[in-house]
C-alpha positions in Angstrom: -4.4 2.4 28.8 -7.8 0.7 28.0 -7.3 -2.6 25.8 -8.3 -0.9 22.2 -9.1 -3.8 20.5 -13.2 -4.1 18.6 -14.5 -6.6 15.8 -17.1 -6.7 13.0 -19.1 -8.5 11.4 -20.5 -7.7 8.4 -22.9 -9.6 5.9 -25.1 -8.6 3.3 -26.1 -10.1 -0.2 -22.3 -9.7 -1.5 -19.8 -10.1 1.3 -19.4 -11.7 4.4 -16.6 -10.0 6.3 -15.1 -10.4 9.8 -12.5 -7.8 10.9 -11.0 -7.6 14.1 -8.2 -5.0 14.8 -5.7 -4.5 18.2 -4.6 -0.6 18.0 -1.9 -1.9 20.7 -0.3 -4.4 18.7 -0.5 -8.2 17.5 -0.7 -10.4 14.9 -1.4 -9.6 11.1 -3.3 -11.7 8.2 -6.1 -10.9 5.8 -8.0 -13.4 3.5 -10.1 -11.7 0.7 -9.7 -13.8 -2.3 -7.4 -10.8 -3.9 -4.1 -12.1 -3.3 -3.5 -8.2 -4.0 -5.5 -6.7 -1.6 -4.6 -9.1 1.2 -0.8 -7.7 0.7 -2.2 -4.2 1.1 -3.8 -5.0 4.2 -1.0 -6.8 5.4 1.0 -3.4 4.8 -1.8 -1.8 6.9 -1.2 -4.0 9.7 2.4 -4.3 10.0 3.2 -0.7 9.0 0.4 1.1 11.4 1.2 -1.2 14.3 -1.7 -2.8 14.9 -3.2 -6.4 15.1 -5.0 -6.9 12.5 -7.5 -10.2 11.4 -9.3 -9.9 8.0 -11.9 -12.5 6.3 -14.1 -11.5 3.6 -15.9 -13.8 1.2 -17.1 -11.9 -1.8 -18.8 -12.2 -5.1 -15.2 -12.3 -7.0 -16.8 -13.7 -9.7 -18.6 -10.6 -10.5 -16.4 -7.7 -9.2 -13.7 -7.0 -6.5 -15.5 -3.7 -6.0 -18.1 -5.1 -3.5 -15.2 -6.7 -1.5 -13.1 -4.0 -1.4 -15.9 -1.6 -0.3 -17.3 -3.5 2.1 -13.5 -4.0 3.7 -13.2 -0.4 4.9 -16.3 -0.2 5.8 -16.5 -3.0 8.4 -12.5 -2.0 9.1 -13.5 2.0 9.5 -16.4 0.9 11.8 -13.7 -1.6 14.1 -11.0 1.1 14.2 -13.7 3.6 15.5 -14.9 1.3 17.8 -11.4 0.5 19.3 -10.4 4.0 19.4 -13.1 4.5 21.7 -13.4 8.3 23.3 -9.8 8.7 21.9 -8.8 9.9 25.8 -5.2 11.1 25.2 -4.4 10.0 21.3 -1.7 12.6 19.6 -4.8 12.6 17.0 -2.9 14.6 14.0 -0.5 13.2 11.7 1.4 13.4 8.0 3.9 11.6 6.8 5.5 11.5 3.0 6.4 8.0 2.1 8.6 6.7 -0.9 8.6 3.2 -2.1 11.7 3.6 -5.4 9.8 6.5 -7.7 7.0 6.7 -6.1 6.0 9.3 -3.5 2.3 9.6 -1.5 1.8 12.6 1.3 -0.9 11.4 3.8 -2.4 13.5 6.7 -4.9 12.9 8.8 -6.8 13.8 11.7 -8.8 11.8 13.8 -11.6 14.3 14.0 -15.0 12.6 14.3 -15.9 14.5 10.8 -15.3 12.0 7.8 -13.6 14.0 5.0 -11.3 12.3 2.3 -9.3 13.9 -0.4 -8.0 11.7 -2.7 -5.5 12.4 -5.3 -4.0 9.6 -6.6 -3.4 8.9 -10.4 -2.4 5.7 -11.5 -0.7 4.6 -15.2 -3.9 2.8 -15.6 -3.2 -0.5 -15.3 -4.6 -3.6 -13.2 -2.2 -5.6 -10.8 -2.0 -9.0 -12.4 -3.0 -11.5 -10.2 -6.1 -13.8 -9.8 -8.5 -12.1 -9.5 -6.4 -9.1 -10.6 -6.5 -5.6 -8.8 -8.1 -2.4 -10.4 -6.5 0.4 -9.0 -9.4 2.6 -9.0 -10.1 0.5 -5.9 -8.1 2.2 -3.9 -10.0 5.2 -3.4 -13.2 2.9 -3.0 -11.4 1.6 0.3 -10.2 4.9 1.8 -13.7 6.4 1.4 -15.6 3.6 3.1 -12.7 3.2 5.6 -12.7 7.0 6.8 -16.4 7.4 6.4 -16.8 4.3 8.9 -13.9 5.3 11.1 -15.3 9.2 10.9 -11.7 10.5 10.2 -10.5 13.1 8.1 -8.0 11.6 5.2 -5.7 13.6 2.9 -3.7 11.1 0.8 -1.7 12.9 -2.5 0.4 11.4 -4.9 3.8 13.5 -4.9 5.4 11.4 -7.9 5.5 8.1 -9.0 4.7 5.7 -12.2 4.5 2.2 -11.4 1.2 1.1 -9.9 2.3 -1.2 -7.6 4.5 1.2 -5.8 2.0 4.1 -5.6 -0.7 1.9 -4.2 1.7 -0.2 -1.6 2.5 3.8 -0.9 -0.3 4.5 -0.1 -1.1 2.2 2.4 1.9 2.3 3.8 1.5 6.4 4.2 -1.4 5.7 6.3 -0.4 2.6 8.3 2.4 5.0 9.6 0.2 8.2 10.0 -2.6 5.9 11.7 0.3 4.7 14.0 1.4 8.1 15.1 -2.3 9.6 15.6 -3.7 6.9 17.6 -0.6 7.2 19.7 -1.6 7.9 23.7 1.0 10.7 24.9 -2.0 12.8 27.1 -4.8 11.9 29.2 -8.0 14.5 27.9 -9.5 14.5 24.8 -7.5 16.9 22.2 -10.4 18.8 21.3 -11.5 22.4 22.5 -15.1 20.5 22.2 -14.2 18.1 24.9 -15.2 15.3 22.2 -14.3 14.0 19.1 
């Protein structure tokens, strides 16, 4: 197996962002100024598998939004990178994961076709912190992250009424179904196309 590993670096106006991610395993931490957001990312790490290194200074003062955006996009964009021509990867996978009342179903394919549904509801609340966490975030970062990565992303929230738990979920939902799809258990690429 190739060493899957890729970094980014990202800067623009609003956000300067380096990501570097280890499909393979390694070790996990995220800086962002959202103590929130770093704890999501750390679920992303941990959960999927993967080493994972996250830096991002943003224009907090303004709005998380730019941050949080610009996140998935430079994470999407390593992930794809590291994935490489995805030679042997299971490529499909779902998963339903509880956290107490919550419930979130996830698939997703690794198709080279971005696509994300996203049906997540929240109570409406932020996550206190500082700066605190708007939920509506959430599906800021999984469109930017599967757009960038070119995957296909079906997250849906089964049940659940505390924020925190549908959103810690979520991620979790697709740290796990990320871990299974890049798994290598073949050699070709699993695609009639002979690409992906």
């Amino acid at each position: 197996m190739s060493n899957r590993t890729a970094s980014r670096q990202r800067t623009t106006a609003e956000t300067s962002i380096a990501v570097s991610i280890q499909l393979d395993g390694g070790a996990v931490s995220a800086d962002t100024g959202i103590p929130f957001f770093d704890h999501m990312l750390d679920q992303l790490g941990r959960h999927g598998g993967f080493g994972l290194e996250v830096r991002c200074n943003g224009d907090l003062q303004i709005d998380a939004h730019h941050t949080v955006e610009d996140v998935g996009i430079a994470l999407g964009e390593a992930f794809a990178e590291a994935l490489g021509d995805k030679a042997g990867v299971r490529r499909f996978a779902s998963i339903r994961v509880p956290l107490d009342e919550a419930l979130v179903d996830v698939a997703l394919d690794l198709s080279g076709r971005p696509y994300l549904h996203h049906d997540v509801e929240f109570p409406g609340e932020k996550i206190l912190g500082d700066p605190p966490f708007d939920p509506q975030l959430l599906e800021e970062f999984w469109r930017a992250f599967t757009v960038a990565a070119r995957i296909t992303l079906h997250l849906t929230l089964v049940r659940g009424k505390n924020t925190h738990h549908i959103l810690e979920a979520s991620f979790k939902g697709v740290a796990r179904a990320l871990r299974d799809a890049v798994r290598v258990e073949g050699v070709g690429v699993p695609s009639t196309k002979g690409s992906l």
